[in-house]
N, C-alpha and C positions, 0 to 999 in steps of 0.2 A: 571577361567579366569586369565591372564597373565596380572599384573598391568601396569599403563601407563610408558614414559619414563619420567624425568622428567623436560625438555623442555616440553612436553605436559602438565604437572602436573600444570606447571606454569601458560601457555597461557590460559589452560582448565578452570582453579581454577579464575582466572581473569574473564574470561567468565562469566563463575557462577554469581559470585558479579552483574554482571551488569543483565544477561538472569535471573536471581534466584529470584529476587524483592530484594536484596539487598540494604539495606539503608547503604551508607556511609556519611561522612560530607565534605560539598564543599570544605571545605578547605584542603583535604588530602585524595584523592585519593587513592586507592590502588599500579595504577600503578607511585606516583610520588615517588621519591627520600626518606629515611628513612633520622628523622634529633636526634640530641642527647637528646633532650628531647620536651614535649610538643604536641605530637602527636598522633595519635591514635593506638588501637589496632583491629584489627580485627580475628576471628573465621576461624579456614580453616577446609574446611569438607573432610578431605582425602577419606572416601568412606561407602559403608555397607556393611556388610556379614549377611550370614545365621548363626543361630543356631541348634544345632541339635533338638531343642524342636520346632520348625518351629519360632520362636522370632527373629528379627534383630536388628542386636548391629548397632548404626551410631559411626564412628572411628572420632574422634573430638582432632582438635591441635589448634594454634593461631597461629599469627603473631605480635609483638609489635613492631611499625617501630621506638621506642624508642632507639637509639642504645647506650645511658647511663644512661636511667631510667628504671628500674624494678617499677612494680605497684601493689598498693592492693587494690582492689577495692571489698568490699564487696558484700554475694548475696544478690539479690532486685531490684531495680528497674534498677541498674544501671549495673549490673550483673544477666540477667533471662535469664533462657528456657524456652519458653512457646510454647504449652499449659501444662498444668502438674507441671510445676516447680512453683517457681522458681530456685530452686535447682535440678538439679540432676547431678550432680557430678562434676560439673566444677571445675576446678583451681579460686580461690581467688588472686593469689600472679601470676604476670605477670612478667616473665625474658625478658630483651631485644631479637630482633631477632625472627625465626622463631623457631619451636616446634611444630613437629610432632607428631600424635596419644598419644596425651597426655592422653585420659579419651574414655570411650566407652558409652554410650546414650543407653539403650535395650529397646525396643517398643515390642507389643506384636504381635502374630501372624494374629490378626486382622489387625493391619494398614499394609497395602499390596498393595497402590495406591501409583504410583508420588505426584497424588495430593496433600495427606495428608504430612503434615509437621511438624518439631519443628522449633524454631526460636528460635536461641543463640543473646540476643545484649549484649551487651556491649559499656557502656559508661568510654572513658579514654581522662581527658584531658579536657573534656565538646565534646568530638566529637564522637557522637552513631556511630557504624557501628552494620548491624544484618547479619547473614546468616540464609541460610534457611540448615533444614536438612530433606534430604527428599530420597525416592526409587527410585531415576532414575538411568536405566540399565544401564548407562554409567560408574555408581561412585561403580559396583559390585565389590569388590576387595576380596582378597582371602590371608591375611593377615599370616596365620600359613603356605603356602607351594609357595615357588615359582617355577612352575612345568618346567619352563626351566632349571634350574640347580637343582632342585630336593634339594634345601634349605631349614630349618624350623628354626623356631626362637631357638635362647640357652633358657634352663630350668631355670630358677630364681628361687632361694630357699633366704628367711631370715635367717632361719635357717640348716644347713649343715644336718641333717636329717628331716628338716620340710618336708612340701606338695609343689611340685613345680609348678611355674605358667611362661607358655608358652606362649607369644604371648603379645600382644598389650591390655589387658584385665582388666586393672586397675579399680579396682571402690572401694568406699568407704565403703563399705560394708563387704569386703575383707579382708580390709585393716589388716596388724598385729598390734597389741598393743604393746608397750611400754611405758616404765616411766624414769623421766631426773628430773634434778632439776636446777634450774638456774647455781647455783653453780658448780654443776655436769655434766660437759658435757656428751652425749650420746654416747658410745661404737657399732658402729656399725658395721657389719661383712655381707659380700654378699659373695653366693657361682654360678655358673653356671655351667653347662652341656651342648655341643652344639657339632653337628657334623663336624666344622669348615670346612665347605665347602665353597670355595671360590664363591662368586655370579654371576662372570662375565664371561658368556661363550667366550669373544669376544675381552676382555683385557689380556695384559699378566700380570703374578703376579707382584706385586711389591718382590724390591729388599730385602728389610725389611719390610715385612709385620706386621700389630700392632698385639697384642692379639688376638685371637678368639672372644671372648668376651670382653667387655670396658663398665665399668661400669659410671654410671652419673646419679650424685643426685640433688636434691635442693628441694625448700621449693616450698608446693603444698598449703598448709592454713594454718591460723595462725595471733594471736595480733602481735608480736614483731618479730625483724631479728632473722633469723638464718642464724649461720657461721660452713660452714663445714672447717675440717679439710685439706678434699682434695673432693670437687665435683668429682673429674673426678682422682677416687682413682687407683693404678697402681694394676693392675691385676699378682696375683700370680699365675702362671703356676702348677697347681697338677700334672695332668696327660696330657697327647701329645704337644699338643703345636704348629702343624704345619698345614700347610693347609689341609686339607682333609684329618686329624690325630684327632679320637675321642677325644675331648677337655673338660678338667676339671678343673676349677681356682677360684680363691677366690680374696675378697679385703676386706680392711677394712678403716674405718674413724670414726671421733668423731665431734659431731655435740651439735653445743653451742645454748643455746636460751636465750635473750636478758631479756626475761621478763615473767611470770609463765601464763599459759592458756594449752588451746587445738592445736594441730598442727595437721599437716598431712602432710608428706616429700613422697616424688615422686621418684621412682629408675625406670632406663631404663638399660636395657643391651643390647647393639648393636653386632650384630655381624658382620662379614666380609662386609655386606652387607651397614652397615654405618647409619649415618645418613638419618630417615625414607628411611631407604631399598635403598638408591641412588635413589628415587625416583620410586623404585618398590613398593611401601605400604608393602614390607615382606624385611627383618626379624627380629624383634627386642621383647623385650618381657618388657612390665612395670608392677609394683609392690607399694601399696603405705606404709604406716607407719604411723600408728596413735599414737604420743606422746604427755601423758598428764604430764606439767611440772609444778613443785612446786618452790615455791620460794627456 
């Protein structure tokens, strides 16, 4: 199935909130105006797929209508999935704006009803909002191929010969290990592989088109900030380089922590297709990083 456009993604996704039993707080609507601080966040349930084991992953982003506060709000009562959580793999650390397929949810081959649901709340600001996550046909999306231009996500590697991870499939579990020391900023290096096919049967290319791939970090969990050197690091060109020219690139940055604990840093690599797919739910591929840092 060929994912929504994303004028429908919006109007749909709004829907939801109100048709879903979605709890928001009076004061801040979904559909009202986003302000610079003070305000809530809400859960966006971009959609489920199948697994090959018969399991369904639910593909889970936010919204924070904070548009100059980032937030940490710990998991618990004020941060759950329930039933089963309160943990299962959500993001702690909230960036302004919207954020796509941030984390994947996997339920097992048994839950197979609409009915049956999780519920992400979240409380920011003192104003709960919850989503429901649940199997309605509507939200099937098809995340690794999008079969009108015959797109798939770029390969994300940590390391230039490690195990590559395609698609939207971040989870904590995963995650790579590393180690940093306050003192010590983090050395980190990102590689991709993608078929740099352009996604839009119906646009013509732009005149300068960006990378194939475009990398984008930031902080997923964590006690104290983290400062990258560059979030949104400039992509080295290895091999082709051009539209619908087999694509090979690297990037790198170094990433500071404020204070010694456990972290978890978040990598996306978008490909032509943009920002959550332009609103196709394909193609982009996330990765996370588990750093443990010493004073």
């Amino acid at each position: 199935m060929r994912s929504h456009s994303p004028r429908w993604i919006v109007v749909s996704w709004c829907a939801a909130l109100a048709a879903g039993g979605v709890l928001v707080s009076a004061q801040q609507l979904p559909s009202e105006p986003r302000r610079e601080f003070g305000t809530s966040i809400t859960g966006a349930f971009e959609g489920w797929f199948d697994n090959p084991d018969g399991s369904r992953s639910f593909l889970v982003g936010y919204f924070n209508r904070n548009t100059t506060q980032p937030l940490d709000i710990p998991i618990g009562p004020n941060n759950r999935i329930e039933p089963g959580g309160p943990d299962m793999g959500q993001p702690t650390h909230f960036l302004p704006g919207r954020h796509w397929g941030m984390f994947t949810v996997t339920v097992p081959k048994e839950f197979t009803t609409p009915d049956q649901r999780l519920t992400w709340t979240i409380v920011a600001n003192g104003q709960p909002t919850s989503i429901p996550l649940r199997l309605h046909p509507d939200y099937n999306v098809s995340p690794f191929t999008d079969v009108a231009v015959k797109n798939t996500p770029a390969v994300l590697r940590l390391e230039e010969q490690g195990p590559g991870v395609q698609g939207p499939v971040a989870l904590l579990s995963t995650a790579v290990a590393r180690t940093a020391s306050v003192s010590s900023p983090l050395a980190l290096s990102l590689w991709a592989t993608d078929d740099a096919r352009f996604a839009s049967g119906t646009m013509a290319l732009p005149k300068s088109p960006p990378p194939p791939v475009e990398f984008f970090l930031s902080k997923y969990r964590g006690p104290g900030a983290v400062t990258f050197d560059k979030a949104h690091p400039t992509t080295e060109i290895l091999a082709g380089g051009g539209v619908n020219v087999p694509f090979r690139g690297k990037a790198t940055t170094t990433v500071s922590f404020s204070e010694p604990g456990e972290y978890v840093l978040h990598v996306i690599a978008n490909d032509y297709s943009g920002e959550g797919g332009s609103g196709e739910v394909c193609c982009w591929s996330t990765a996370m990083v588990k750093v443990s840092v010493t004073p």
